[in-house]
ROSE-4610 file (N, C-alpha, C; in Angstrom, 1 decimal, always signed):
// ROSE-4610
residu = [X/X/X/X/X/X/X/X/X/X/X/X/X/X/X/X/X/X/X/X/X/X/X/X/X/X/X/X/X/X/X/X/X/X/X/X/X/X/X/X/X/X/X/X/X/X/X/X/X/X/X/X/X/X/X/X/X/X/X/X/X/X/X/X/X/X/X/X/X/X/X/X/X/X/X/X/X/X/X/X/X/X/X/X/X/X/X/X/X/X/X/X/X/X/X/X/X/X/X/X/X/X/X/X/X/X/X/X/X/X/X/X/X/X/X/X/X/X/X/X/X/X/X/X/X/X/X/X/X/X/X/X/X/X/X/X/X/X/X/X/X/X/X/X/X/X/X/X/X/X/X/X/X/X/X/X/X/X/X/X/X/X/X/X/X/X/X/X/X/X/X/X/X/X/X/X/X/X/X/X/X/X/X/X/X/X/X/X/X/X/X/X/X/X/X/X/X/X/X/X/X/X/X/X/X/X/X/X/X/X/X/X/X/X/X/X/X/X/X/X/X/X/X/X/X/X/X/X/X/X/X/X/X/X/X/X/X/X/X/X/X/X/X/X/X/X/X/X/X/X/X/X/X/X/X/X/X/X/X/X/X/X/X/X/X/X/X/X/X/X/X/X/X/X/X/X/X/X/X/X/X/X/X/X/X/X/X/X/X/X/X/X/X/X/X/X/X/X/X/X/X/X/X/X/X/X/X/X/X/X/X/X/X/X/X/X/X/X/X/X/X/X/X/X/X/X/X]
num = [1/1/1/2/2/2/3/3/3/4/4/4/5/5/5/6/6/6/7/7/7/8/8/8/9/9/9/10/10/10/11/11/11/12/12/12/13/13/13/14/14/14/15/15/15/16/16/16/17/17/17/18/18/18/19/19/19/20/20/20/21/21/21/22/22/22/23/23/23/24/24/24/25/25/25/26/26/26/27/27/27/28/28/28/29/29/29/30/30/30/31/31/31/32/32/32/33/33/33/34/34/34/35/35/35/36/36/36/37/37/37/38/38/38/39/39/39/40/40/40/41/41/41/42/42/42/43/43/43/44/44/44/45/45/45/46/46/46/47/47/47/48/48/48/49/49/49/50/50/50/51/51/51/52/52/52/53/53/53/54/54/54/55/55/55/56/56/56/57/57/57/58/58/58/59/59/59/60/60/60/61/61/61/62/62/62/63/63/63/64/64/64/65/65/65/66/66/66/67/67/67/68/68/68/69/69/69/70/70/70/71/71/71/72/72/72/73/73/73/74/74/74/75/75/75/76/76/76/77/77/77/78/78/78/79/79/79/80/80/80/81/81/81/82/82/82/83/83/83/84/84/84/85/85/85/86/86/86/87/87/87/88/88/88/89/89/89/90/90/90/91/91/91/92/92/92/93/93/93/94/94/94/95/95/95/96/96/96/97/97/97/98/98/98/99/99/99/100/100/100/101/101/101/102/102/102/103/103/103/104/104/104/105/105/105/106/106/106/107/107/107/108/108/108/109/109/109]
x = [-19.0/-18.1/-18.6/-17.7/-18.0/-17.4/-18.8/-18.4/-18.9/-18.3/-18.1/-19.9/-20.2/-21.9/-21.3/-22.4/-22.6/-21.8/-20.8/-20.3/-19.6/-19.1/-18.3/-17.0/-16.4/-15.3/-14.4/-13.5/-13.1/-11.4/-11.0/-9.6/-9.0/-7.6/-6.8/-5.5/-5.1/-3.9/-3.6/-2.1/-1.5/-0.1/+0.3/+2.2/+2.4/+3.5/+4.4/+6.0/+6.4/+8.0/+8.5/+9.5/+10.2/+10.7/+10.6/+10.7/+11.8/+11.4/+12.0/+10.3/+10.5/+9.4/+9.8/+9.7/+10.0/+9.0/+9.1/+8.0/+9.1/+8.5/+8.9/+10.8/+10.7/+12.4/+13.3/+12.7/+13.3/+12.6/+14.0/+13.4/+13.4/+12.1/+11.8/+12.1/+12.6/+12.8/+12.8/+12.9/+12.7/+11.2/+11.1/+9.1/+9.5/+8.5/+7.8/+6.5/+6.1/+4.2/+3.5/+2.5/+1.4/-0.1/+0.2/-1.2/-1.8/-3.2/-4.4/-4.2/-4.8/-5.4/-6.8/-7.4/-8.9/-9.2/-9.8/-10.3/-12.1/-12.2/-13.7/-14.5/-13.7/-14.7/-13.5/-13.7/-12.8/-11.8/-10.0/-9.5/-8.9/-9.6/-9.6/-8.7/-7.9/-7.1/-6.9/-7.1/-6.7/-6.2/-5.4/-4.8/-4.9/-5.1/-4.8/-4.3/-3.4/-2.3/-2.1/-0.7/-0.5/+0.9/+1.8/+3.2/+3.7/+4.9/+5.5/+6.8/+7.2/+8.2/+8.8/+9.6/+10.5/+9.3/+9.2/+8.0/+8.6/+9.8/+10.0/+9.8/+10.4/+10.1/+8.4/+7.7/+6.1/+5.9/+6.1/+5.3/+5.9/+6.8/+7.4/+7.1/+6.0/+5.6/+4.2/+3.7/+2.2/+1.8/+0.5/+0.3/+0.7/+1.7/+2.2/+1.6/+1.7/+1.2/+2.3/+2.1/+2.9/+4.1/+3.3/+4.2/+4.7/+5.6/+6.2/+6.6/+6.3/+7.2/+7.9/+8.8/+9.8/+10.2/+9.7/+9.9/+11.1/+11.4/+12.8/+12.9/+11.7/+11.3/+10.7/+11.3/+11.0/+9.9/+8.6/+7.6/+7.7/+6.6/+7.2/+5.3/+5.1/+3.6/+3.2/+2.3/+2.1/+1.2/+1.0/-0.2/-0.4/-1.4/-1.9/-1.6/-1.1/-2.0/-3.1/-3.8/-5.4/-5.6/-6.7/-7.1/-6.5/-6.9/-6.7/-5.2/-4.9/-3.3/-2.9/-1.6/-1.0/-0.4/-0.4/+0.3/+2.0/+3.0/+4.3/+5.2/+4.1/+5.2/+4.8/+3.8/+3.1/+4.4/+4.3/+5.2/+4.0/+3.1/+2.1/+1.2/+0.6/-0.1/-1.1/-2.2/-2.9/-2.9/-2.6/-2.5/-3.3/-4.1/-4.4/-3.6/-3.3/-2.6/-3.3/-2.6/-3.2/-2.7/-1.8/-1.3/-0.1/+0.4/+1.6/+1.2/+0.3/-0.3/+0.0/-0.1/+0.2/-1.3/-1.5/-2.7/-3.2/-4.8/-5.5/-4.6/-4.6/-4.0/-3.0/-1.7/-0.7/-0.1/-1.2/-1.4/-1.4/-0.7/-0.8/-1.9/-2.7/-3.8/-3.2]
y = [+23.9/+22.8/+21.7/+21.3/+20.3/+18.4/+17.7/+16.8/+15.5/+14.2/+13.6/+13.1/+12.3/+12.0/+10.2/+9.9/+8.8/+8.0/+6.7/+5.2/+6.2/+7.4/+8.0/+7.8/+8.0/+8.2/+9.2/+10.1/+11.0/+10.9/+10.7/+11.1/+11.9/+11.7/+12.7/+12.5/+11.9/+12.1/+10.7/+11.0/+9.6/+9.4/+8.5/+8.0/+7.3/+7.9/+6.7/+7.0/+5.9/+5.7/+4.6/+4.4/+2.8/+2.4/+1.1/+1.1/-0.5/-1.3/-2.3/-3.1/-4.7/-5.4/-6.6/-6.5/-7.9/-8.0/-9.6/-9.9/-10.8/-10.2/-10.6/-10.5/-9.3/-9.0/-9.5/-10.3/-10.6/-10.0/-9.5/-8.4/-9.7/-9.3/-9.9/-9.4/-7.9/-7.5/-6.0/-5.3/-4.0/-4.0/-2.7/-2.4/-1.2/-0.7/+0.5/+0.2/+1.6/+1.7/+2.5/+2.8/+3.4/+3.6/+4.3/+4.2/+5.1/+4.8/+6.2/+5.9/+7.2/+6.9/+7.8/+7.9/+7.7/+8.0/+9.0/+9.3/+8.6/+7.7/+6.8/+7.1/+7.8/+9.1/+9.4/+10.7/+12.0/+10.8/+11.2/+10.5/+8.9/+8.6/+7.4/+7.2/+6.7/+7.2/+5.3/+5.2/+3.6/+3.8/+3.3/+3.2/+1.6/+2.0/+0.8/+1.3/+0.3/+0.9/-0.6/-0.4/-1.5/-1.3/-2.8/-2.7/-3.4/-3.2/-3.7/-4.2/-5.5/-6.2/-7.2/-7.1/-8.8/-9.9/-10.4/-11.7/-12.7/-12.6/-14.0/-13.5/-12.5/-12.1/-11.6/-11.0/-11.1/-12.3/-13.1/-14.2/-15.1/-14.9/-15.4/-14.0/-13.2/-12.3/-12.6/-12.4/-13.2/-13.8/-13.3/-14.9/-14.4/-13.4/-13.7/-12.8/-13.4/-11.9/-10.9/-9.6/-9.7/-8.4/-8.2/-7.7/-6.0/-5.5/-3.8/-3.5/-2.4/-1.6/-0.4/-0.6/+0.3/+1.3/+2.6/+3.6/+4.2/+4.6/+5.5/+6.9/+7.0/+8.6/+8.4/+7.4/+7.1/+6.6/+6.2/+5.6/+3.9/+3.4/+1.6/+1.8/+1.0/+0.7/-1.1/-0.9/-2.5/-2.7/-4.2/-4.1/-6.2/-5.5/-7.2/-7.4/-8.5/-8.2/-8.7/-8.1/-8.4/-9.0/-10.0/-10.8/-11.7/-12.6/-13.8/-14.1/-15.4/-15.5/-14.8/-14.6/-14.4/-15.3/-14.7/-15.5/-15.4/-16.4/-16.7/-15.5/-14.9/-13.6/-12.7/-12.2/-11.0/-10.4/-9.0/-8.2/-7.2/-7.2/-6.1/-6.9/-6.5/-6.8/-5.6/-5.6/-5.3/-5.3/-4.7/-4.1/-3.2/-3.9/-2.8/-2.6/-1.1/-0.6/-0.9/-1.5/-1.8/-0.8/-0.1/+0.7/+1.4/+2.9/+3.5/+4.4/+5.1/+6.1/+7.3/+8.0/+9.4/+9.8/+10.9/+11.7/+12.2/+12.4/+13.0/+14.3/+15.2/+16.8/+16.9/+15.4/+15.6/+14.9/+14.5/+14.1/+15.7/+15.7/+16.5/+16.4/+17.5/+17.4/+18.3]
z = [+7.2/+7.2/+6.3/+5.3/+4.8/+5.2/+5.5/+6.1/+4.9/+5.1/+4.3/+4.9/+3.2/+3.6/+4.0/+5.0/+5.5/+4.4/+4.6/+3.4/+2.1/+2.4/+1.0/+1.4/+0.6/+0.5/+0.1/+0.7/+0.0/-0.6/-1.7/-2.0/-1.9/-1.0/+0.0/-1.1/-2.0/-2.8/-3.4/-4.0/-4.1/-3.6/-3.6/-3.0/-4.0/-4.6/-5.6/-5.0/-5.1/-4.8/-5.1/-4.6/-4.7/-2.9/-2.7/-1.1/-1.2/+0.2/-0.2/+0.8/+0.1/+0.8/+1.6/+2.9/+3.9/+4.9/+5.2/+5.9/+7.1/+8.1/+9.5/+9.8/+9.2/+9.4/+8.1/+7.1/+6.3/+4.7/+4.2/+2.7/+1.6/+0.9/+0.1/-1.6/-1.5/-2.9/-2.8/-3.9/-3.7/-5.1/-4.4/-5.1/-5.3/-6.4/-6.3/-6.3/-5.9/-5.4/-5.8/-6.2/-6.2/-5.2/-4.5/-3.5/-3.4/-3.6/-3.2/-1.5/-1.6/-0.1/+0.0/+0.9/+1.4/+2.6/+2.8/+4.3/+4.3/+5.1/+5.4/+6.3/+7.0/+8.2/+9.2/+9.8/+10.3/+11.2/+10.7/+11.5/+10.9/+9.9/+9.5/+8.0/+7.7/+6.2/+5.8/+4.8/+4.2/+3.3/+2.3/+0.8/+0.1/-1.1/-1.7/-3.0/-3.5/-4.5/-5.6/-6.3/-6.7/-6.5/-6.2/-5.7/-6.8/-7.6/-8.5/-8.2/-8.6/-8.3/-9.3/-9.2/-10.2/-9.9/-11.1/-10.7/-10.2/-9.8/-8.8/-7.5/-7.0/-5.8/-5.1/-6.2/-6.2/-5.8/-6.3/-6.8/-5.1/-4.7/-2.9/-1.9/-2.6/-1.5/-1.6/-2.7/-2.8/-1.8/-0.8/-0.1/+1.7/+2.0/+3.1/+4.2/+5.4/+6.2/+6.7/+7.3/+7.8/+6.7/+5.8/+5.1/+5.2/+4.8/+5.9/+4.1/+3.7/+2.6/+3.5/+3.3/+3.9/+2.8/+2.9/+1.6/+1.6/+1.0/+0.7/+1.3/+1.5/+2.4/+3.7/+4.4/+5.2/+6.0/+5.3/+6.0/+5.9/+6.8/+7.0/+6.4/+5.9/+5.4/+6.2/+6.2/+6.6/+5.2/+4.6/+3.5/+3.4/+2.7/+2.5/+0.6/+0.3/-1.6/-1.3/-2.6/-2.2/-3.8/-4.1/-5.2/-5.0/-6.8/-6.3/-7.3/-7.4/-7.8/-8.8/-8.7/-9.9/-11.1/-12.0/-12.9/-12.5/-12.6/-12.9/-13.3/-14.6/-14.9/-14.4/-13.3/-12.9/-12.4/-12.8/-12.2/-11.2/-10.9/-10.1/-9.5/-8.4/-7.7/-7.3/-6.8/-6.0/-4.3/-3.9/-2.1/-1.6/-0.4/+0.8/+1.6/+1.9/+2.9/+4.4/+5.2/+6.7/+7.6/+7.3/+8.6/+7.9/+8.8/+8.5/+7.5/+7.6/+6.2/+7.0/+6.1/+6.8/+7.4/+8.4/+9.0/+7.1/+8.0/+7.0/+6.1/+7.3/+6.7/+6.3/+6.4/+5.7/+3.9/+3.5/+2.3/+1.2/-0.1/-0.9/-1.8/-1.8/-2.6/-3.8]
C-alpha cells in the first residue's frame, strides 16, 4: 500500500468550468475556475485554484466571506480569495477552496 509520507501532498486532479459567485444568497457574477485539488492525509481533499471574473464584479467579491461557486455541474464550493489586493482591472484571483470538493476516489486522474 502506498501511503502519503508525513506533510506531503498528493495531486488528485483538476476542475475547470464556469459556475456563478454569491455570497450569503446574493450572486455576485458569473466565474470560471480552475482548481487543483489535494489529498493532505486519508480522507482530507482541499483545492486551490484561480476564479476569473469581470473586474468589477471581482473586485465587489474580493474581500468577502461567505462566498459559494455554484458550478454548472452541479457542485456549491465554498472559497476564500486568498492574497493581497487587486488591481481595478484584475480579472483573476487566487482562491482556497473551503468546502464542497468532491471525495478523494472521485477526482479524474
Amino acid at each position: 500500500m502506498n501511503r502519503p509520507l508525513r506533510g506531503s501532498m498528493r495531486h488528485l486532479g483538476t476542475l475547470r468550468g464556469r459556475g456563478t459567485l454569491s455570497c450569503d444568497g446574493i450572486v455576485l457574477g458569473a466565474a470560471d475556475y480552475e482548481i487543483d485539488g489535494f489529498c493532505t492525509r486519508p480522507g482530507e481533499v482541499v483545492g486551490s485554484g484561480e476564479i476569473t471574473m469581470a473586474p468589477a464584479e471581482l473586485a465587489n467579491a474580493f474581500g468577502r466571506r461567505d462566498l459559494e461557486l455554484a458550478t454548472e455541474d452541479g457542485m456549491v464550493l465554498s472559497l476564500r480569495f486568498s492574497g493581497g489586493r487587486l488591481g481595478s482591472r484584475a480579472a483573476a484571483a487566487h482562491a482556497d477552496i473551503t468546502g464542497g470538493l468532491p471525495a478523494e476516489d472521485a477526482w479524474r486522474r
